[in-house]
N, C-alpha and C positions, 0 to 999 in steps of 0.2 A: 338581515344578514344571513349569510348559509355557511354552515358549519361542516366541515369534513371528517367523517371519524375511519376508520380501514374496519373491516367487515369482513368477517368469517363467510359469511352467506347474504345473498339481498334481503334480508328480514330486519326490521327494527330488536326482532329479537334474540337476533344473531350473536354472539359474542362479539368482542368488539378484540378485533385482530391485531397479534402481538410484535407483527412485522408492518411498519411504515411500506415501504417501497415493494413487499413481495404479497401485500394484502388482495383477497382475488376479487374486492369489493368498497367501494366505499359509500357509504351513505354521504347524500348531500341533504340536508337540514335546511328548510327555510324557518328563522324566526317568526316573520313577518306574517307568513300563509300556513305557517304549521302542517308543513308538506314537507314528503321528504322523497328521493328519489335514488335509486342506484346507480352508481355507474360501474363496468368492469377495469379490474388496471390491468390499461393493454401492455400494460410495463412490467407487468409480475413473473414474464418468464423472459425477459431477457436476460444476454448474457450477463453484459453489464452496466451501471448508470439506473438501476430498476429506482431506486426514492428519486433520481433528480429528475427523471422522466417524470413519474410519478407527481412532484412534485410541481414541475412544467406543467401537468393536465389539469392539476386542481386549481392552479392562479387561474390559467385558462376560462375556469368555470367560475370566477368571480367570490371565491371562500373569502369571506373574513378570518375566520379559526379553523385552526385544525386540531383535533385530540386525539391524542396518538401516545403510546405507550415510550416512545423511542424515536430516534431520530439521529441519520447519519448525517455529519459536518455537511458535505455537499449540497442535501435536499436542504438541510435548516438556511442555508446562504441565499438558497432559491426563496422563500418562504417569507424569509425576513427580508430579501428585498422589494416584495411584492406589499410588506408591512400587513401580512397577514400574525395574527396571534397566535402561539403555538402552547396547547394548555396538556398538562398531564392525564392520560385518561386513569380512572378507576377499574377494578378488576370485576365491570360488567357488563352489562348488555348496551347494543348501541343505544336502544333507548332510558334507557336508565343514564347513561354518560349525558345524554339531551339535559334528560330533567337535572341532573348535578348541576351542570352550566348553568339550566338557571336558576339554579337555585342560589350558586354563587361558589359551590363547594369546589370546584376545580383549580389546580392550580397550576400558575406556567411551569412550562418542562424547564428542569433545572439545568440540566443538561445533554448535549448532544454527544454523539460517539461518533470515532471518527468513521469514515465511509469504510465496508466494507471490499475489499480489493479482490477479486479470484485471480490464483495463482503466485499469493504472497506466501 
């Protein structure tokens, strides 16, 4: 399974980033190979739609879960239609968030917020 977490920097030991859709990084996690890999979100400086883009590129990439601090209504529609799992992150490193998952300690996002709108 590969797991998506948004990423401050391409490092495992990056802080793991407090914006979903404006994150400049995401780590992709393979359970299976214990790899992980960066990708950039081309979606981080758009005007706007930045999580459902966002959101679009990581089904894309075949995630099972994503840990993420937050989550606007739009991107979680995307996400859960794709029946990826959307888990709450904890306030640390992307690899430290790894080891929680498996350790079991994460838990679904409770809730989502509605889409940010520019110009409301």
């Amino acid at each position: 399974m590969i797991i998506a977490i948004p990423a401050e920097t391409n490092s495992l030991d990056s802080a793991t980033c407090v914006s979903f859709g404006r994150a400049p990084y995401y780590c992709l996690y393979n359970t299976e190979t214990e790899s992980s890999t960066f990708m950039t979100n081309l979606a981080a400086d758009s005007a706007g739609g930045a999580g459902i883009q966002a959101a679009q590129d990581l089904v894309d990439q075949s995630i099972g879960t994503l840990i993420t601090f937050r989550l606007g209504e739009n991107a979680a529609k995307v996400l859960q239609a794709a029946e990826i799992a959307i888990l709450k992150a904890l306030n640390l490193s992307v690899a430290d968030n790894i080891s929680a998952l498996q350790e079991g300690k994460l838990a679904p996002l409770g809730e989502v917020h509605p889409g940010f709108h520019h110009g409301h």
